[in-house]
Every structure is written in C-alpha cells, then in structure tokens.
N, C-alpha and C positions, 0 to 999 in steps of 0.2 A: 486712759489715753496712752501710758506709757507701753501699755498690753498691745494694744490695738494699732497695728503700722498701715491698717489699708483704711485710716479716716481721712474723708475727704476735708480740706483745709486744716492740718489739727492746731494750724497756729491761733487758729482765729478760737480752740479752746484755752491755750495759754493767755489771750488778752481778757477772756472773760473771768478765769482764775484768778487777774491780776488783778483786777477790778472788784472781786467780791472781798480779798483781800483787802484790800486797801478802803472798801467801803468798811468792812469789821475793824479796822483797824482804827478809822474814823469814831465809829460808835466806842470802841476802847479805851482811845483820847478821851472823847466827852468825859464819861464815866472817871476817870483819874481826875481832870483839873475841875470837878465836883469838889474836890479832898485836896486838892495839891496845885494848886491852879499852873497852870503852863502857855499863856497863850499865843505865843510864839512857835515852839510845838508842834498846837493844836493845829496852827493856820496853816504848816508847811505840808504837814499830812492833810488836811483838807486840799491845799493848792494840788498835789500830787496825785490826789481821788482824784481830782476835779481832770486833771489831765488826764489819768489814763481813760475814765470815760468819753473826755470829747474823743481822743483817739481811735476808741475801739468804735463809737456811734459814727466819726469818718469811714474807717477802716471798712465798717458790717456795710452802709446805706449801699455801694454797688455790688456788694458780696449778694444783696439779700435774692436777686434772681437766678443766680447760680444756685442760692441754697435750699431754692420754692425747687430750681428745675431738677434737683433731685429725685429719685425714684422712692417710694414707699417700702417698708417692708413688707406689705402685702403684693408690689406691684414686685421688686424684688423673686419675691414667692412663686411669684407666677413665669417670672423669667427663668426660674430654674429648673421649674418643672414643663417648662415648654423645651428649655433646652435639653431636659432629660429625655420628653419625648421624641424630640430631633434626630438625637444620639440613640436611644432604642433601635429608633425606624433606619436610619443611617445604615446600623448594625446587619436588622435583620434585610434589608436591601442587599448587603454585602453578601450576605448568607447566601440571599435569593440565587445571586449573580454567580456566586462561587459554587454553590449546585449545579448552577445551569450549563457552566463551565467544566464541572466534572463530568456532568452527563452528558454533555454535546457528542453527537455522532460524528461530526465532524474534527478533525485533529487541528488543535492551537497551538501555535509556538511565537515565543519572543526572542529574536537577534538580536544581541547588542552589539554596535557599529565602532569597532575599536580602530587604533592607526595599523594595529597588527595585524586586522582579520577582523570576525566574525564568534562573538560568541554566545553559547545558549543559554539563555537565562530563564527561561521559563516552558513547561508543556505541559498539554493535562493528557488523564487517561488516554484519552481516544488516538492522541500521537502514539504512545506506547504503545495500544492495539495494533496503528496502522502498520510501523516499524517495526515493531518488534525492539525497540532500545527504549530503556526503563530510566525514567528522571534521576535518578540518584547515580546514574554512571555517565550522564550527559552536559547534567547544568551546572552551570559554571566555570566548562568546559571549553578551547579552542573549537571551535567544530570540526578542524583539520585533524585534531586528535579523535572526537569522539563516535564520527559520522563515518559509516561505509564510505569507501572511495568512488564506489559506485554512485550512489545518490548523490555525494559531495559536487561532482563531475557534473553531474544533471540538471541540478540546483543551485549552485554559485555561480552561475552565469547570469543568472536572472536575478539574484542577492545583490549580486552589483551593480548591475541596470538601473532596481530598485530604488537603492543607495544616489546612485549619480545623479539619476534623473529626478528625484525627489517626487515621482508620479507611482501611482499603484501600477503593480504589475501581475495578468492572469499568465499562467504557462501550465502547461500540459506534459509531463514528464512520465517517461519509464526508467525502470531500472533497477538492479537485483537488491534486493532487502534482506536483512537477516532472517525475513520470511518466505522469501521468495521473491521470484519476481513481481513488482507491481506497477501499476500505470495510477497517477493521483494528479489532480484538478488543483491549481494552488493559486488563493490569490492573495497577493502581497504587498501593504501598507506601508508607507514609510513613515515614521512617531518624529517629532520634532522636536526638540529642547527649546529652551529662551530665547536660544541665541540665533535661533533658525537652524540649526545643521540636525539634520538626520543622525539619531543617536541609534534609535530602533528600530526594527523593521519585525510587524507583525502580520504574521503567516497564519491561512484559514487551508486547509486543505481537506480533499476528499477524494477519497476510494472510489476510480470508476475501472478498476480491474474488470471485473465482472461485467461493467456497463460493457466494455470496447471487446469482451469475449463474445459477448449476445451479438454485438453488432459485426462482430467479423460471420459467427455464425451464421444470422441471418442474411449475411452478405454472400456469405461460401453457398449456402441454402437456392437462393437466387439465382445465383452464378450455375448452379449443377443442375435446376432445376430444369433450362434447356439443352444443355449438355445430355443429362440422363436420359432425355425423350429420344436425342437424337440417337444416342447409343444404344438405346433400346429397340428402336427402328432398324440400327445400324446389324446389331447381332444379327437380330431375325433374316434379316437382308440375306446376310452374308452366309449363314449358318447352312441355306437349304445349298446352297451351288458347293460348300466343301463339304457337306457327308454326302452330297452327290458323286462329287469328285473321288472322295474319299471308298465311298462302294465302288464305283470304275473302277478303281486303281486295284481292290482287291481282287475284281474279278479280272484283271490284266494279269495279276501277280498268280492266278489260279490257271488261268488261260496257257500261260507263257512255262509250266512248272517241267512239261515234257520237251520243249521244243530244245534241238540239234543246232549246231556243235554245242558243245556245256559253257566253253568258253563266253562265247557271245549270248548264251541264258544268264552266265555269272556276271555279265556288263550290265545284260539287261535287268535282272534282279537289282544290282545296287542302285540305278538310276530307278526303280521302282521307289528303293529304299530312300533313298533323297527324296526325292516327290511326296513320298508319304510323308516323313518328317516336317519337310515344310507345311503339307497339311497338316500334321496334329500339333505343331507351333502358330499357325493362324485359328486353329480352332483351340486353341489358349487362349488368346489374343481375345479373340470373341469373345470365351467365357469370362474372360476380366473385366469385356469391358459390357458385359453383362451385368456383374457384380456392381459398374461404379453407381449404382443409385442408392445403395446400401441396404434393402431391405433383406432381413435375414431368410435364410433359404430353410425350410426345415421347422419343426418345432421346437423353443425357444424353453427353455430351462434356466434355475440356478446353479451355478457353477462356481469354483473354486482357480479365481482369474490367478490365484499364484502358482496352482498346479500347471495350470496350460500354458502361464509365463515361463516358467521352468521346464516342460516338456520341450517349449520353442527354443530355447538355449540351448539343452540339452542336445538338441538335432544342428542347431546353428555353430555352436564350438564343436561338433565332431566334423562338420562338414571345413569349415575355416581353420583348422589345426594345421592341416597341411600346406597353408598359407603363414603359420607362424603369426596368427591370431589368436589373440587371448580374450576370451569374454569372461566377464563378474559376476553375479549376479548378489545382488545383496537384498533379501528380505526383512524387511522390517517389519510387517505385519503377515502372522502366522497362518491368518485365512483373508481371502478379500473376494467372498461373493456377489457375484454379479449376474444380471440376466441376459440370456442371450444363446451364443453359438459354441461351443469350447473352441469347436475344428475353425470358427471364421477367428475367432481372435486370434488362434495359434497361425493362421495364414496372415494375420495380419502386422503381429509381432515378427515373422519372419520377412515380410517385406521393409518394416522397420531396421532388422538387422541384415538385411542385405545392402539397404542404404548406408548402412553406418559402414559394411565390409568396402563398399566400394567408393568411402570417402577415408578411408582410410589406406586404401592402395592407393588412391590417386598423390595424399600425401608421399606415400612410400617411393613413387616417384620421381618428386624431386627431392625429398633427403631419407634417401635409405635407410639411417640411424633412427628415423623417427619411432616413437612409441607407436606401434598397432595394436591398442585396445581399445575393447567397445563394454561399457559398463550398464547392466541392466538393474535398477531401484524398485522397488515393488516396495509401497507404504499406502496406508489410508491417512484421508487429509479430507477434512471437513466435510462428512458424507460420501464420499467418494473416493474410488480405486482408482491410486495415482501407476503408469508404470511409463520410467525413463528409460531410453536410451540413449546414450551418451556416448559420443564419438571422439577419438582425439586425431579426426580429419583435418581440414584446413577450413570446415565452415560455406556455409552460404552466402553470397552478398545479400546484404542484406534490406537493398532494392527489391531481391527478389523473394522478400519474406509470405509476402500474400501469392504470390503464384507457385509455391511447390506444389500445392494442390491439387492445384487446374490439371485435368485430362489430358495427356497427352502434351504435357509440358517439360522438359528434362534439357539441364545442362550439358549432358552429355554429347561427344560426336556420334555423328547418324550409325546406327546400328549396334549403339553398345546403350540401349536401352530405351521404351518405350514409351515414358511416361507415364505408369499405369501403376508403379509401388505405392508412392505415397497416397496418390487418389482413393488407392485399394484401401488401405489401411485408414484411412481418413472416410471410407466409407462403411467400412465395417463398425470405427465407432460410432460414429452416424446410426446407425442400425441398432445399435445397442444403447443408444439413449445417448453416448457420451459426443467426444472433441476430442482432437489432436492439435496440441501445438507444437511451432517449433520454431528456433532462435539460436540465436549463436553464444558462446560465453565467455567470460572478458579473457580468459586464459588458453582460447583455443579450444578449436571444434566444434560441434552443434547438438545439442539437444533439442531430443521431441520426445512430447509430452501427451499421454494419451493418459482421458480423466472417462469414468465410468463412476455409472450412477451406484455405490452398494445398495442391497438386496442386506435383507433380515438375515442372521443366521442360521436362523429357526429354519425358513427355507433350502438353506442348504441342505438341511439335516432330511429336512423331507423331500428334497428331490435325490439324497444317496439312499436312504433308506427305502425310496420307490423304484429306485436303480435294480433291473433284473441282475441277477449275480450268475 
C-alpha cells in the first residue's frame, strides 16, 4: 500500500489492517490470561476490536458499490490495449495526413494573425515548388521580412479582408516570384481560437500560370483567326493593282530615259523615284501582313535559336549605335535548338528590337539622361527556348496588355508606325510552335517574352551535318 499511490480508496486498506490487528491481538489476550489472568485487559481490547469492526462494517456497507463498479484486471487489460490501438491508428492517420500534405500538388500555407502583422508558420513542399522560397528561410518569419514585395503587394490585401471579415476568401493574383512570373488560384480560411478571434489564416493555392497562357492563346488564336482570312484576302487584293502599278512605272521610267530638256527628265525621274518607293513600302506592307497568319514559308529545319538570336543583335546594335544605344546580350544556355525558320525568327527578334529602340527613344524624350539600353536573355526553361527582350522604355499601360497583338494596333501617332512588329513577331512564334508575352516590370520598362518549343540536340547535329557546305 505504501508502494502503490494510484489505489483507489487506500484508507479503507488501513481500517482493515487495523482490524486484523486488533482481531490478533484479541487472540493474544486470550492466550496470556490462560497463565496470568487479566480481565480487565482482556475486555478493553475486546471493546476496541469490537469498535474498530463496527466502524470499518459502517464505513465499507456504502463503499461496497463503488468498489463492485471497479474495473477488472482483465477489463483493465483490454482498456489498454484498445487504447494502444487507438494511439497506433491515431499515429498512422497522422502519417496518412502528413504524406498527403507533402505530396499535395497544390501549395499549403499557415498565417499566424499577430497585432504586428502576419506571420508564416507553416508550408509544405508544393509552396516551395510554387515560389520558389524554401521553409527554413520563411517560417517563423514576419512575412514583410521574408516574402517578395511583389507577391506581398498582391496577397495582403486579401490576408486582411480574410482576417476582418472572418469569412473565406478565393482571389486570383499575379506577380513576379523568385521564379518568375506567376498567376496562382488562392483560397483562404480563417482558424479560430477559444476566444473567437481569427488567430490563423489557412491558405490552399494553385498554379494556373499555364491555365491563363493556354487561354490567352486560345483567345489570341480566335481573335486572328478572322483577322488572318481577312488579311489573306486583303494581300491578294491589293498585291495584283501594285506590281501592276509597279511594271507601269517601270516602263514610264524606260519610256521617259531619252526625253529633252534633262532638267525636266531629272524632275521627272525623281517623282518616278517617289512613286516607286511608296510602292515597294505598300508591297512591304502587304507582305507583312501576309506573314500575320503565321505559318512558316519555306522548309522548316532545326536550328540553333542562340546563333540567329545573336545574328539579330549583332545587326540590331550596329544599326542603333549611332543613336547611342546599347544592346546585351547575355546567354545562358550554349545551344537552344528549335524548329522552324532561322531567317523568320531573326525577322522576328528584330521587330522585337525595334519596339524596344523606339520605347526607348520615346523615353529619351522626356528625360534625355535616361538609360537607353535594351537587354537580350537567351536561357532554356522547362523544355523550352526562353528569349527576353528587355527595355528601359517607359512601359505599356497596362489596360493595354491583351491588345499589343491585335493587327494593326499601335500607340503611336499616325505614320510613325503600322501596327504590324508585334503581330509579326507574335506570329512567327505562332508558326514555330511557341508564344510571346509581354508585361511591364516593377522597376521600369517592359519585357517580352518569346517561348519555343526545344528540339533534340541530336537533331541539331543532323540537320548541320545535312547542311551543304
């Protein structure tokens, strides 16, 4: 009893101690006033048995259903190993749960709702995938410390909506990542403590980059697909009345080569010379918008998209030198084969840099000091041949994100441009499997972004070594 602290009632073992005592103690008596008689003694330890029995016989008669509704050591037994099983299965539940959580495709995160702010308490894998920022440099973290300012911006507006209004919140956000840009589905729970107040706020988000690329595609697709007919109609149209024009004029310019005074042949030759011009500018014109349907002209090959990105540099900073333009070109990846056109991507990359020349003279404009460079990337990025151009212009509004596109769309005043660079360039990748985007950057200017499908290298090698020499 003295061993044992978890017995139930252990007093009611000291009254029956007291009692076998006092019962032996009785028999003890007897035995002595046998030989010594005492009987006075005898009778006060008898009275004193007699007591502690009635005592303990009061004390046990309401104990005794307390002591029936005990449990058994076998029922005992079974309560431990059911709670053993309980705790296994509990266990391997957690496990379940905590797999399911690391494998999820979808990115988990826990806020904790502090008076200071907001901070991370928890992500699994799939956040790290989505962001590219690693648990061990985030959680436990302010978020104003750990989070892009970019995403921060995008996402605390809706943290505290969340927060306020004690209601879930879905939101739809973009915004540059330490992996790039990305566009991610978020919906966001608010956790409750005791007391009622919104302690936590958990986050389910998912990756539909790629969803709202397909669906601009399919959209841009749509969009040109009446466009192209008509422009295809339109060329034809237009094509036979200017090399009609275009032979007259020759034969004017053959006609007129003897005729008297020279003076009035030399007027009339350079109005020839204008005429012409403007026709082989409209039968430009034509042939571009010939081009906007995208499909490639020619037999289509693998090709080395850094060399012909490089070629188009190469032609594009000698031509913009003499404007005090500076192009980059920074290659990251030392082949990036692709199928297709060399000469339409190299036309395509120059319409690219011609946009970026002429938003960056438009800068130049209103502050003379400004930086005029245009920075060309060439990297592979998950299957595909990434190439930037990069402006330090003043940017697009950004209302006008979906219409650089469109045919014959340009911010420009009437006759300093036709609408027909980006379309061109936005059709040639079209043609080649790939996409152009483009967007502005927090720090000024605008990138666009042309993505191409890679090609094997294996095939490079077999279409240089099929190459006539």
């Amino acid at each position: 009893m003295l061993r044992r602290r978890d017995l139930a009632y252990p007093w009611v073992f000291g009254l029956f101690a007291l009692f076998i005592i006092a019962c032996g103690t009785t028999h003890l008596m007897h035995a002595w006033t046998m030989f010594y008689p005492d009987d006075v003694t005898e009778g006060l330890i008898k009275a004193l048995t007699a007591a502690i029995s009635v005592s303990t016989a009061i004390v046990l008669w309401p104990l005794l259903p307390r002591l029936l509704a005990l449990p058994s050591h076998a029922a005992l037994a079974r309560e431990v190993e059911e709670r053993r099983l309980a705790e296994s299965r509990a266990v391997a539940s957690e496990a379940r749960i905590a797999a399911f959580i690391e494998n999820l495709a979808e990115a988990l995160f826990v806020v904790r709702v502090e008076a200071g702010g907001f901070v991370m308490e928890t992500v699994n894998p799939a956040f790290e995938r989505l962001f590219g920022l690693h648990a061990k440099d985030i959680v436990g973290y302010p978020v104003s410390k750990v989070i892009p300012s970019a995403m921060l911006a995008a996402a605390l507006p809706h943290w505290h909506k969340a927060a306020e209004a004690r209601q879930p919140v879905e939101y739809v956000v973009e915004a540059e990542t330490p992996l790039g840009l990305r566009v991610w589905q978020t919906v966001l729970v608010p956790m409750m403590d005791q007391d009622g107040r919104v302690d936590r706020l958990l986050g389910s988000a998912r990756d539909i980059t790629m969803t709202r690329r397909l669906q601009a595609d399919l959209l841009q697709s749509a969009r040109l697909a009446t466009v192209g007919t008509m422009c295809a109609g339109l060329a034809h149209e237009t094509s036979q009345p200017l090399n009609a024009a275009m032979l007259w004029l020759r034969s004017a310019r053959a006609a007129t080569a003897g005729f008297e005074p020279p003076r009035q042949t030399e007027k009339l030759h350079n109005a020839l010379g204008v005429v012409e011009g403007q026709l082989r500018r409209a039968g430009d014109l034509v042939a571009r918008i010939r081009a906007l349907p995208g499909e490639e002209a020619g037999v289509t090959q693998v090709f080395d998209a850094a060399r012909a990105a490089a070629a188009a540099v190469h032609t594009a900073a000698g031509q913009y030198a003499a404007e005090d333009i500076t192009i980059r070109l920074h290659q990251q990846a030392a082949l990036l084969p692709v199928r297709g056109a060399s000469a339409r991507l190299e036309q395509a990359l120059m319409q690219l840099l011609a946009n970026a020349r002429d938003a960056v003279l438009d800068k130049r404009q209103v502050d003379p000091g400004s930086d005029a460079s245009i920075f060309v990337t060439l990297r592979a990025e998950a299957g595909e041949a990434v190439i930037e151009v990069q402006d330090t212009g003043p940017g697009f509004p950004d209302s006008l994100r979906d219409a650089i596109f469109d045919p014959f769309f340009t911010t420009r005043d009437p006759g300093r441009g036709s609408g027909l660079g980006l379309p061109l360039a936005a059709a040639v990748a079209r043609g080649m499997g790939g996409r152009i985007e483009g967007r502005n950057l927090p720090d000024g200017g605008a990138l666009f972004t042309m993505r191409l499908a890679l090609a094997p290298e294996s095939c490079l090698q077999s279409a240089t070594e099929a190459a006539p020499t």
